[in-house]
C-alpha positions as CSV (number, residue, x, y, z in Angstrom):
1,X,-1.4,-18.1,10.2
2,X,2.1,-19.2,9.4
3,X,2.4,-17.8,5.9
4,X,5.7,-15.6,6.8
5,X,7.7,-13.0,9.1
6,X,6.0,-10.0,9.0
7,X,6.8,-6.2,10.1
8,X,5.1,-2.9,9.6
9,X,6.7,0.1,9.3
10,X,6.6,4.0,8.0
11,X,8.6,5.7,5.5
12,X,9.4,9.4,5.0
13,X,12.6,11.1,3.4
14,X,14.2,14.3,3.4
15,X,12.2,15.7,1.5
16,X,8.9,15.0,3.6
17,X,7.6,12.3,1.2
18,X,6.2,9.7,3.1
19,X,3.9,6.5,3.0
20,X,1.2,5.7,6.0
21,X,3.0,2.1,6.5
22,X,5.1,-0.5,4.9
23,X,4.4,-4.5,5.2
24,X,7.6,-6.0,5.1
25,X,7.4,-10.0,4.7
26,X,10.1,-12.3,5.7
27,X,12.7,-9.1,5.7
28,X,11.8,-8.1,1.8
29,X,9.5,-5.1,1.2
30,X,5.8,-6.5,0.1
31,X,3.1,-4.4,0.2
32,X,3.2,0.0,0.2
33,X,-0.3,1.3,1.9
34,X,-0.9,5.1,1.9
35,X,-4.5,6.3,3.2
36,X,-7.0,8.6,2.8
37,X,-10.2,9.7,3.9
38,X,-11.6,10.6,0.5
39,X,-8.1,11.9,-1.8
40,X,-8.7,9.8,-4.8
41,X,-5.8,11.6,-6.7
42,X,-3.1,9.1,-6.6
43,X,0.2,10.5,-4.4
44,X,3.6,10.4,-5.8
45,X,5.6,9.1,-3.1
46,X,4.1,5.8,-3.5
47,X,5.9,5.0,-7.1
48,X,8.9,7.3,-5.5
49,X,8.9,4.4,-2.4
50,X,8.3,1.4,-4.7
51,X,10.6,2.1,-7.1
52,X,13.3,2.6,-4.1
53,X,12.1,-0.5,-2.1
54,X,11.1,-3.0,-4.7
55,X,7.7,-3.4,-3.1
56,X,5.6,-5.6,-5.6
57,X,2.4,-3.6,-4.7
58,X,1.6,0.1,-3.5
59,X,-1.7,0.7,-2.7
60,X,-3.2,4.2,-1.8
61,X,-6.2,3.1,0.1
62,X,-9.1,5.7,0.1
63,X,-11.9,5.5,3.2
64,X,-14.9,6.7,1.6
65,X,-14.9,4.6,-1.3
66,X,-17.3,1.6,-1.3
67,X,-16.1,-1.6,-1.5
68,X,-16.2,-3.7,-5.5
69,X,-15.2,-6.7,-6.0
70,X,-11.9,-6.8,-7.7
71,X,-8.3,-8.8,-7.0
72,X,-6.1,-5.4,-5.7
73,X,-3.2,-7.7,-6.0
74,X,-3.3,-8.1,-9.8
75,X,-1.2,-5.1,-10.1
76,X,2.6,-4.1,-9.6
77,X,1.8,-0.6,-9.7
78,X,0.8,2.2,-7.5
79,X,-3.5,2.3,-7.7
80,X,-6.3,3.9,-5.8
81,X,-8.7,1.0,-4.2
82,X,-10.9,1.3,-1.9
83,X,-10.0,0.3,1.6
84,X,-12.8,-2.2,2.3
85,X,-11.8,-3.7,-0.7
86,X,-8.0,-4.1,0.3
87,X,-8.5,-4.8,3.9
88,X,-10.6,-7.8,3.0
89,X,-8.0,-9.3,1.1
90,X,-5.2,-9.2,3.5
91,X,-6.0,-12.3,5.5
């Protein structure tokens, strides 16, 4: 669509932290995704990986949640949403 350089990647440390992917746009760290079939208690790596990339969003994306209308990107810290909800507003 134009709207940037994009790249997705995966993070894990030392300590076997990890997140499911990161969306990198035009070479900055954008977007923090971590999934899961039904886990609605938020995971710790994803403010551990935001605060060390800068990511403006980190989103721990939960499967068997049904979608509700609401702007996921309204907040710069780590939140459960359901994965309808976010998928549909990456376009």
């Amino acid at each position: 669509m134009g709207l940037g350089e994009f790249e997705l990647r995966y993070l894990r440390d030392k300590l076997k932290r990890k997140v499911d992917f990161l969306v990198v746009r035009d070479r900055k760290p954008w977007i923090l995704i971590e999934i899961k079939k039904a886990e609605t208690s938020l995971s710790p790596a994803l403010a551990h990986f935001q605060n060390e990339t800068g990511a403006a969003h980190a989103f721990q994306a939960v499967l068997d949640m049904p979608f509700v209308k609401a702007d996921c990107f309204k907040t710069d810290t780590p939140t459960v949403v359901p994965a309808k909800t976010l998928f549909s507003q990456l376009l």
